[in-house]
PDB file of N, H, CA, C and O in Angstrom:
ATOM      1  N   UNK A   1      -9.813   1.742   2.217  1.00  0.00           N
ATOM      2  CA  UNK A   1     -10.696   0.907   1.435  1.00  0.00           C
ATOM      3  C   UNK A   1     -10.870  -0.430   2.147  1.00  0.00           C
ATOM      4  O   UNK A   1     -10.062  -0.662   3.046  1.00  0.00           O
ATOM      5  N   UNK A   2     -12.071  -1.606   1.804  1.00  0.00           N
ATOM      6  H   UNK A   2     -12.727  -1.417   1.073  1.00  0.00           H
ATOM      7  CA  UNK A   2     -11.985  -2.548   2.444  1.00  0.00           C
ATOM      8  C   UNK A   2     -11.041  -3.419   2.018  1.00  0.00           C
ATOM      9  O   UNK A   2     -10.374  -3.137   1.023  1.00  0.00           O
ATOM     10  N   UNK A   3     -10.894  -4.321   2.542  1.00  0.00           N
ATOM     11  H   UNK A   3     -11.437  -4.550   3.351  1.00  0.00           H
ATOM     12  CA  UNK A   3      -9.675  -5.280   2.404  1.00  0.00           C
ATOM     13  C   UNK A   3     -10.328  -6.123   1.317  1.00  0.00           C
ATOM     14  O   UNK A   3     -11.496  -6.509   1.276  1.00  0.00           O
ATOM     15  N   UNK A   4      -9.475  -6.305   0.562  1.00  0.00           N
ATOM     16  H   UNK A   4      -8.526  -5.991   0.596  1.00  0.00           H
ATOM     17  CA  UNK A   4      -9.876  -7.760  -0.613  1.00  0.00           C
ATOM     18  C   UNK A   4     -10.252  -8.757  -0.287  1.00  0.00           C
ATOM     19  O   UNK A   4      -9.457  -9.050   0.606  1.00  0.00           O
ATOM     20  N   UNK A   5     -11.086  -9.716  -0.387  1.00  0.00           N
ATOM     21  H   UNK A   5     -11.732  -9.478  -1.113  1.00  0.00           H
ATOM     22  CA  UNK A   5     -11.129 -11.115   0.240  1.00  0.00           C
ATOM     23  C   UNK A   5      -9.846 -12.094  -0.107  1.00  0.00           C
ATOM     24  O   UNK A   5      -9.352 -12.945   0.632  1.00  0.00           O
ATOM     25  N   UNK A   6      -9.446 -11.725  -1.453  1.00  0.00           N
ATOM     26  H   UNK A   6      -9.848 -11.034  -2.054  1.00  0.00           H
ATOM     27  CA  UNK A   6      -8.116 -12.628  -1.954  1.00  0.00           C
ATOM     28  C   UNK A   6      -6.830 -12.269  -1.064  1.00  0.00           C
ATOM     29  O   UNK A   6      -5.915 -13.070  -1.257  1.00  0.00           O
ATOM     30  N   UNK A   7      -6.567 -11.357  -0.227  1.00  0.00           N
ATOM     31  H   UNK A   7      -7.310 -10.707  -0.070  1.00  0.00           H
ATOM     32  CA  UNK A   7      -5.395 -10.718   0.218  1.00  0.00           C
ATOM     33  C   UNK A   7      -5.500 -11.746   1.616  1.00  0.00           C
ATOM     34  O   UNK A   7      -6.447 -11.953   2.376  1.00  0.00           O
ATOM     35  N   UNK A   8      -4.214 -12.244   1.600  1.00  0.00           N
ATOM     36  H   UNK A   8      -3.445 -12.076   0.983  1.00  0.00           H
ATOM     37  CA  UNK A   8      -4.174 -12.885   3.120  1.00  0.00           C
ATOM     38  C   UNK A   8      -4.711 -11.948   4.607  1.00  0.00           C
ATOM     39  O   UNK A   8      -4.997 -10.769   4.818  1.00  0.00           O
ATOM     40  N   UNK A   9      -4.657 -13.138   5.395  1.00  0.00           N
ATOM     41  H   UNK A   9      -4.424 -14.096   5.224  1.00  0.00           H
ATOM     42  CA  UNK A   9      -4.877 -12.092   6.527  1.00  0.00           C
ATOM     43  C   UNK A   9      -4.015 -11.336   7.333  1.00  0.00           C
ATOM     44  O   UNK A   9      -2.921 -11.840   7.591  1.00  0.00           O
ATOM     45  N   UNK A  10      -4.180 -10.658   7.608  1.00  0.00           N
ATOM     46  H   UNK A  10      -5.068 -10.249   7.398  1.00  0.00           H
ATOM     47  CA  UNK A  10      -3.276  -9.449   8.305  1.00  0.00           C
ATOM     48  C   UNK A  10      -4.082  -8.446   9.027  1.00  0.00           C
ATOM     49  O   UNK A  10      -5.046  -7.858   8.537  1.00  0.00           O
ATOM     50  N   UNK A  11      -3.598  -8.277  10.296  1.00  0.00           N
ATOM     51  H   UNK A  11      -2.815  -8.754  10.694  1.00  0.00           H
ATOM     52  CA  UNK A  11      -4.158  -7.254  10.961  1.00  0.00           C
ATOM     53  C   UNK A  11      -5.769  -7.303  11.338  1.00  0.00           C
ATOM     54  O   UNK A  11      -6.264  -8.266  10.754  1.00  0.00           O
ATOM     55  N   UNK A  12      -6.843  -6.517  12.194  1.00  0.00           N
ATOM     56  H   UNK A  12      -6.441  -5.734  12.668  1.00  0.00           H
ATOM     57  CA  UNK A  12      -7.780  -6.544  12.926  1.00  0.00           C
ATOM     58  C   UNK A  12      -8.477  -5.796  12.247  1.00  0.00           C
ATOM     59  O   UNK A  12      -9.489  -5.657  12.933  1.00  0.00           O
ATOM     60  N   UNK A  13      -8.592  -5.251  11.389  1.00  0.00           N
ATOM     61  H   UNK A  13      -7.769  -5.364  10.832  1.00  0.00           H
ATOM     62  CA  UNK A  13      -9.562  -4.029  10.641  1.00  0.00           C
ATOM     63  C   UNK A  13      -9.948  -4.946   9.170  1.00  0.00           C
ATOM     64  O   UNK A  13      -9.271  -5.788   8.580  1.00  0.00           O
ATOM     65  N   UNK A  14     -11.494  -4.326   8.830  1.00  0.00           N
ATOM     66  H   UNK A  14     -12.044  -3.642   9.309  1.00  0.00           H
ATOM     67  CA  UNK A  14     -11.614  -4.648   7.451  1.00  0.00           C
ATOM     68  C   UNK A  14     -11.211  -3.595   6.537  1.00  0.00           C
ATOM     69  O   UNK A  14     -11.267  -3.545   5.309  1.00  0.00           O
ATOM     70  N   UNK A  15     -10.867  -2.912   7.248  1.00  0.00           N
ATOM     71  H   UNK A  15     -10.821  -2.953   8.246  1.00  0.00           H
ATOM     72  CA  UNK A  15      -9.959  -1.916   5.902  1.00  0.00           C
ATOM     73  C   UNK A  15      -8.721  -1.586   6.066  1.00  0.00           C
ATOM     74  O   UNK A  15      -8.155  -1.883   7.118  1.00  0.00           O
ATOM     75  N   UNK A  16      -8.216  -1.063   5.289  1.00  0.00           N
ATOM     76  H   UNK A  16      -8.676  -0.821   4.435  1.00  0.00           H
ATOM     77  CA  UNK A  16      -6.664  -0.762   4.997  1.00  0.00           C
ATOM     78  C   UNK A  16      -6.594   0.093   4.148  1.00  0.00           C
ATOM     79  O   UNK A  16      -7.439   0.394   3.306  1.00  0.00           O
ATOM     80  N   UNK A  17      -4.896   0.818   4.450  1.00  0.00           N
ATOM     81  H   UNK A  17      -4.209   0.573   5.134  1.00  0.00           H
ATOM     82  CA  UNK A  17      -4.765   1.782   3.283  1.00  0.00           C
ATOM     83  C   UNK A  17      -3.894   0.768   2.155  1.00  0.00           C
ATOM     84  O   UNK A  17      -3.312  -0.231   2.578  1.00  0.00           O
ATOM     85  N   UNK A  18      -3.873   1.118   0.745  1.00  0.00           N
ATOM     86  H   UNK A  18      -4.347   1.929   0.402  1.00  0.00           H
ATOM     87  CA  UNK A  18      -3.118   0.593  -0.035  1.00  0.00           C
ATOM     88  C   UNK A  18      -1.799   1.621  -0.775  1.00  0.00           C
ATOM     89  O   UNK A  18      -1.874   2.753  -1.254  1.00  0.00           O
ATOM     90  N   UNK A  19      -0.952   0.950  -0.669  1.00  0.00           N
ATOM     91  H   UNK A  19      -0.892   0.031  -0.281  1.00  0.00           H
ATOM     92  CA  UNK A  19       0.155   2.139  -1.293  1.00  0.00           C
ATOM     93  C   UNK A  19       0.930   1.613  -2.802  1.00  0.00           C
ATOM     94  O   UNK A  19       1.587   0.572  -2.802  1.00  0.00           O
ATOM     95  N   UNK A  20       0.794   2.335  -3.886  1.00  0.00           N
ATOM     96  H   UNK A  20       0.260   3.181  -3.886  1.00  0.00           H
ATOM     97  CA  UNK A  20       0.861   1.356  -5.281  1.00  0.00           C
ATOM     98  C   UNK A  20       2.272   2.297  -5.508  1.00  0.00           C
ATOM     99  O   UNK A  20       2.341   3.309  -4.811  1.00  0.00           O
ATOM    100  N   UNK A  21       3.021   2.109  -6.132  1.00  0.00           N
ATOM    101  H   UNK A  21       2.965   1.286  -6.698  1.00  0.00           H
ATOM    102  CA  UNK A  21       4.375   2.567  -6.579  1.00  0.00           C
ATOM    103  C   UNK A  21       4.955   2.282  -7.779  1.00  0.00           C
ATOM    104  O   UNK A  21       5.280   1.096  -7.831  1.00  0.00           O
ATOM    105  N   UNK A  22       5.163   2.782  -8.576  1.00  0.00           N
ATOM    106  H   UNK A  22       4.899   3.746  -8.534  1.00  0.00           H
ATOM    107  CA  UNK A  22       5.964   2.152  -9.672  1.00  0.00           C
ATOM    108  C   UNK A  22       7.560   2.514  -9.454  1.00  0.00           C
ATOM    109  O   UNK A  22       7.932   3.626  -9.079  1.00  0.00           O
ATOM    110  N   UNK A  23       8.439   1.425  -9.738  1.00  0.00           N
ATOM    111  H   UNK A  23       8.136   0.522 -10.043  1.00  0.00           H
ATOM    112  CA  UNK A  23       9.955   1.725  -8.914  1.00  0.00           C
ATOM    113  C   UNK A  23      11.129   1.769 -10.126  1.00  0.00           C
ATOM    114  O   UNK A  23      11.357   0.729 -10.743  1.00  0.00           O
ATOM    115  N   UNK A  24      11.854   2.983 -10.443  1.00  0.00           N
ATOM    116  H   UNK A  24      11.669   3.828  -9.942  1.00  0.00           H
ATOM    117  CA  UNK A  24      12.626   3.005 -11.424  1.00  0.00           C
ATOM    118  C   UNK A  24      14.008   2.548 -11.330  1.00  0.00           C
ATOM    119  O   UNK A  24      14.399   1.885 -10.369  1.00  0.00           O
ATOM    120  N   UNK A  25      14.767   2.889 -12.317  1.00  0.00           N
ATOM    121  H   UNK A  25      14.450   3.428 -13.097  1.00  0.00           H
ATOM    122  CA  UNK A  25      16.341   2.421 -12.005  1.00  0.00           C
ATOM    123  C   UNK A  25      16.681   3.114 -13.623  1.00  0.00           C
ATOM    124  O   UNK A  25      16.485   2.455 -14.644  1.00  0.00           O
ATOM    125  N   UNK A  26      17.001   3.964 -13.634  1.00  0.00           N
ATOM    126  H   UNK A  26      17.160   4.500 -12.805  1.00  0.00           H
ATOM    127  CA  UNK A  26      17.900   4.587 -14.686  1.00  0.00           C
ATOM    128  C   UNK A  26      16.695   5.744 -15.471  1.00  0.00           C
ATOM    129  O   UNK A  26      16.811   6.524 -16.416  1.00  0.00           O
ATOM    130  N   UNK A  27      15.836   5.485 -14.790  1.00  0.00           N
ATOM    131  H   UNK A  27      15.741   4.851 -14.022  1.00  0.00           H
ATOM    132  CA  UNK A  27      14.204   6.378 -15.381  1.00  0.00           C
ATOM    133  C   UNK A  27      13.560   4.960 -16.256  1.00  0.00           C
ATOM    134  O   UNK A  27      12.906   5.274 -17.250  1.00  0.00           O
ATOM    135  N   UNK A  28      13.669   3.609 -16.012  1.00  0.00           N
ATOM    136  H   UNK A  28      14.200   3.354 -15.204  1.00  0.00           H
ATOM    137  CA  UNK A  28      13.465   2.528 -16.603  1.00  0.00           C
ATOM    138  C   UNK A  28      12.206   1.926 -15.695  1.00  0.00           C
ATOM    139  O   UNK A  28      12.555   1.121 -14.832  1.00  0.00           O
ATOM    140  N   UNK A  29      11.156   2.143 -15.762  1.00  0.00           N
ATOM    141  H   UNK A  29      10.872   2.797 -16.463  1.00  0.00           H
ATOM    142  CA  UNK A  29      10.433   0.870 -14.804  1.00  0.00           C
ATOM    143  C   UNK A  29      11.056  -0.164 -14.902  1.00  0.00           C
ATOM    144  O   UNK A  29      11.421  -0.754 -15.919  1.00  0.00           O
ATOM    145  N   UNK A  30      11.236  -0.486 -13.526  1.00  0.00           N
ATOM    146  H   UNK A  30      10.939  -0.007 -12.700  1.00  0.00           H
ATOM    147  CA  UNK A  30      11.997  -2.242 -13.149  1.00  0.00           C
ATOM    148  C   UNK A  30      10.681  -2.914 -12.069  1.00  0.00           C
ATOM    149  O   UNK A  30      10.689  -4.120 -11.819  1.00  0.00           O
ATOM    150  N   UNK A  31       9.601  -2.002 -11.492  1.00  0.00           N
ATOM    151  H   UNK A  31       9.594  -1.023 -11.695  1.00  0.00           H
ATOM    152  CA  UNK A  31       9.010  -2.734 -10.931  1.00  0.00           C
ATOM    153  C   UNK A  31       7.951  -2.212 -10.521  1.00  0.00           C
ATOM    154  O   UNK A  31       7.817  -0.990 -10.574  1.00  0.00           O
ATOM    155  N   UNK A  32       6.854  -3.125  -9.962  1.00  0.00           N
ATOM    156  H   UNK A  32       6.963  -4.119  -9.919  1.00  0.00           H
ATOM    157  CA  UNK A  32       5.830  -2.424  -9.293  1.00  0.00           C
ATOM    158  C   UNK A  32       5.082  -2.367  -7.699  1.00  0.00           C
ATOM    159  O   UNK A  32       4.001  -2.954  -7.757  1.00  0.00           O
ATOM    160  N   UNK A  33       5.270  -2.010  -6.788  1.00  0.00           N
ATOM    161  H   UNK A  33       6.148  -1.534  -6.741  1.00  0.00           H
ATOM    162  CA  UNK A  33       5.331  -2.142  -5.532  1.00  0.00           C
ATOM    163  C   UNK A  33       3.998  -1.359  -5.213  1.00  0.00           C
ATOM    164  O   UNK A  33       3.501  -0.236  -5.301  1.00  0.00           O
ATOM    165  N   UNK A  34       3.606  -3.198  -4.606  1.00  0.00           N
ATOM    166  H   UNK A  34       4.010  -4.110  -4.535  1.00  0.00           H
ATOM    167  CA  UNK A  34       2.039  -2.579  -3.391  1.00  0.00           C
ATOM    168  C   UNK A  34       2.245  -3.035  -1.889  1.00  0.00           C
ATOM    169  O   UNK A  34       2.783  -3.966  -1.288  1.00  0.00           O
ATOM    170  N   UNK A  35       1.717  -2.186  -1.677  1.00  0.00           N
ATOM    171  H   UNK A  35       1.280  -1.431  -2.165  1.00  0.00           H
ATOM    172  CA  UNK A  35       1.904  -2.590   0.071  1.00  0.00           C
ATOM    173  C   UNK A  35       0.674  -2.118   0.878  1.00  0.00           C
ATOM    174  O   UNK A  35       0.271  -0.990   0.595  1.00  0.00           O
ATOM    175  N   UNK A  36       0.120  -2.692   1.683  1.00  0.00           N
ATOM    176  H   UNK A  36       0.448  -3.609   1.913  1.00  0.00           H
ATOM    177  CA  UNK A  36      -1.057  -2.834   2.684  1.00  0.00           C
ATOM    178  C   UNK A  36      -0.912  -2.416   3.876  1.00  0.00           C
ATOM    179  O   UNK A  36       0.120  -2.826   4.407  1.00  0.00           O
ATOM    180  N   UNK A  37      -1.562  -1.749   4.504  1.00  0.00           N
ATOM    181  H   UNK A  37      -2.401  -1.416   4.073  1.00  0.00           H
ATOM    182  CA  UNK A  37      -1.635  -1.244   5.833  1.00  0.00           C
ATOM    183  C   UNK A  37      -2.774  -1.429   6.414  1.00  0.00           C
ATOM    184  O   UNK A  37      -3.662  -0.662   6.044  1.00  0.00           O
ATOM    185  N   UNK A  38      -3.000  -2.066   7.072  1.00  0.00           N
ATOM    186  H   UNK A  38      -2.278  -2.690   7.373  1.00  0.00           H
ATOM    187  CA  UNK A  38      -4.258  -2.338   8.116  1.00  0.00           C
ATOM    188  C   UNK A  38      -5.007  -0.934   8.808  1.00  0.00           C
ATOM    189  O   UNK A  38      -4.320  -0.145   9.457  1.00  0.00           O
ATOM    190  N   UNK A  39      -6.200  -0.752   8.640  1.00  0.00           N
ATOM    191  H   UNK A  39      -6.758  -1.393   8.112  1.00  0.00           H
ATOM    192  CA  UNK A  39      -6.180   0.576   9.317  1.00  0.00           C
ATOM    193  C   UNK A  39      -5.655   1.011  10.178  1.00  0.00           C
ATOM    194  O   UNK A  39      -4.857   1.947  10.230  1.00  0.00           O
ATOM    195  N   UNK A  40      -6.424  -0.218  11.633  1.00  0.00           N
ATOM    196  H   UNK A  40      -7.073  -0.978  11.590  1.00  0.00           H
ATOM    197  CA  UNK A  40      -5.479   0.110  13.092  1.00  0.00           C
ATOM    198  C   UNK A  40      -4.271   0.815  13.252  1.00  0.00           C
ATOM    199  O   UNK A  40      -3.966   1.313  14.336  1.00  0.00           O
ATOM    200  N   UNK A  41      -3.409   0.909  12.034  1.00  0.00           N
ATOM    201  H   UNK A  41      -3.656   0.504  11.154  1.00  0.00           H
ATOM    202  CA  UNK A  41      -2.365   1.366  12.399  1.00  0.00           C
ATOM    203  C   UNK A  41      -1.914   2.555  12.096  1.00  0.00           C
ATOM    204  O   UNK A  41      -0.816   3.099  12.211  1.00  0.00           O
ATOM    205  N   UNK A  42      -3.726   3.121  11.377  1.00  0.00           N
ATOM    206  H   UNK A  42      -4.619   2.679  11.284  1.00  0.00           H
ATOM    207  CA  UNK A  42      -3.530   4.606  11.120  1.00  0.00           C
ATOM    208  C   UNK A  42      -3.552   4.726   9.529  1.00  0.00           C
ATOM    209  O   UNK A  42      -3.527   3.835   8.680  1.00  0.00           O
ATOM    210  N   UNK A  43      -3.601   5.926   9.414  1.00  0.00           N
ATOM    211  H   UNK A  43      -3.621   6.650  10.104  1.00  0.00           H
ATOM    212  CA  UNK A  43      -4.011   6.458   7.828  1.00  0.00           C
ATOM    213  C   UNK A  43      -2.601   7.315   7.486  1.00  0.00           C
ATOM    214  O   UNK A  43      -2.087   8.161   8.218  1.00  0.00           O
ATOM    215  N   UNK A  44      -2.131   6.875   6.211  1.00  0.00           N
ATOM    216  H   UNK A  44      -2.548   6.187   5.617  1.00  0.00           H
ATOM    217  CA  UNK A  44      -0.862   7.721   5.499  1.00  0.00           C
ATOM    218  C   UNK A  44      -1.937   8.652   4.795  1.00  0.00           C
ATOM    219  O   UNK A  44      -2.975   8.185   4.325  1.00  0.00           O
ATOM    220  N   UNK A  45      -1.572  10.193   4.749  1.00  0.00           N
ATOM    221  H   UNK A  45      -0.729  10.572   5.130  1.00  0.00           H
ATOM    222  CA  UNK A  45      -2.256  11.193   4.658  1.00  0.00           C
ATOM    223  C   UNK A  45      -1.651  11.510   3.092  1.00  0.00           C
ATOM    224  O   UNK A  45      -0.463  11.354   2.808  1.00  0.00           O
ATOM    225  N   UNK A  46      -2.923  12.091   1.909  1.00  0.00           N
ATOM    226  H   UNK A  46      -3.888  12.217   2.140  1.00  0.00           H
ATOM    227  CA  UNK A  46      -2.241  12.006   0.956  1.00  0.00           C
ATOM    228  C   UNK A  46      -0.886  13.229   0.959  1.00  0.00           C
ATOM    229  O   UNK A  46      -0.885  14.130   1.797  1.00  0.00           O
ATOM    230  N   UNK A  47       0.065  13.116   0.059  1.00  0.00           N
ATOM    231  H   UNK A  47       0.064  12.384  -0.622  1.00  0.00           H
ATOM    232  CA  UNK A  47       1.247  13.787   0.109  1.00  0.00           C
ATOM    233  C   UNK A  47       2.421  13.299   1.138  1.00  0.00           C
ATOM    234  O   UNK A  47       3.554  13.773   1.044  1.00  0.00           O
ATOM    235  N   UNK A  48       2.155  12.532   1.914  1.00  0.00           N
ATOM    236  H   UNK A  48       1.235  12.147   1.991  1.00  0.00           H
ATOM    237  CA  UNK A  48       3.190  12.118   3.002  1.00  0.00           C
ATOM    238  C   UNK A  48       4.169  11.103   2.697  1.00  0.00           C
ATOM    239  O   UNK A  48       4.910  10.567   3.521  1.00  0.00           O
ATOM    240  N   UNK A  49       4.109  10.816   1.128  1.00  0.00           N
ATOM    241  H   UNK A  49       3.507  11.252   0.460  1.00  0.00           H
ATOM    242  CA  UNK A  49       5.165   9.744   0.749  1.00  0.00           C
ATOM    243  C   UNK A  49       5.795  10.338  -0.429  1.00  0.00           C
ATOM    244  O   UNK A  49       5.288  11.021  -1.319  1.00  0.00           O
ATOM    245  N   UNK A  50       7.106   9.910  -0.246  1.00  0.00           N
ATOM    246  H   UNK A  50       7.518   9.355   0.477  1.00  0.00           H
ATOM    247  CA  UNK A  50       7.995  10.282  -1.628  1.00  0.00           C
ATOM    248  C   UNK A  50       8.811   8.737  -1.950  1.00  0.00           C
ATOM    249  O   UNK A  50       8.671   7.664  -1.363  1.00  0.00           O
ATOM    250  N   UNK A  51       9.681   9.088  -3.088  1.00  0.00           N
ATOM    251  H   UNK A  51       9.794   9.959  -3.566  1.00  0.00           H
ATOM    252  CA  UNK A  51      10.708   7.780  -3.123  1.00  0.00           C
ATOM    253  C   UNK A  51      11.464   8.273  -2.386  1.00  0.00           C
ATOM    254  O   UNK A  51      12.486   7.671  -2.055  1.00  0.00           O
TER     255      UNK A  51
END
């Protein structure tokens, strides 16, 4: 997707992949985790992530 204008800068591409997570601890949401990847550095393919 393209990059947000609000998201700092990072990396040489206007797009990026985004990776959203919700992170447990006892089966409790304790948190919520996003993380950005610049294209250049390649595409996470869907299914290729677990906890």
């Amino acid at each position: 997707m393209q990059k947000p204008a609000d998201l700092p800068r990072f990396g040489t591409s206007t797009d990026a992949t985004r990776i959203r997570r919700l992170r447990y601890l006892n089966d409790t949401i304790i948190g919520i985790e996003e993380i950005w990847l610049d294209a250049h550095a390649g595409q996470v393919p869907d299914g290729a992530l677990s906890d």
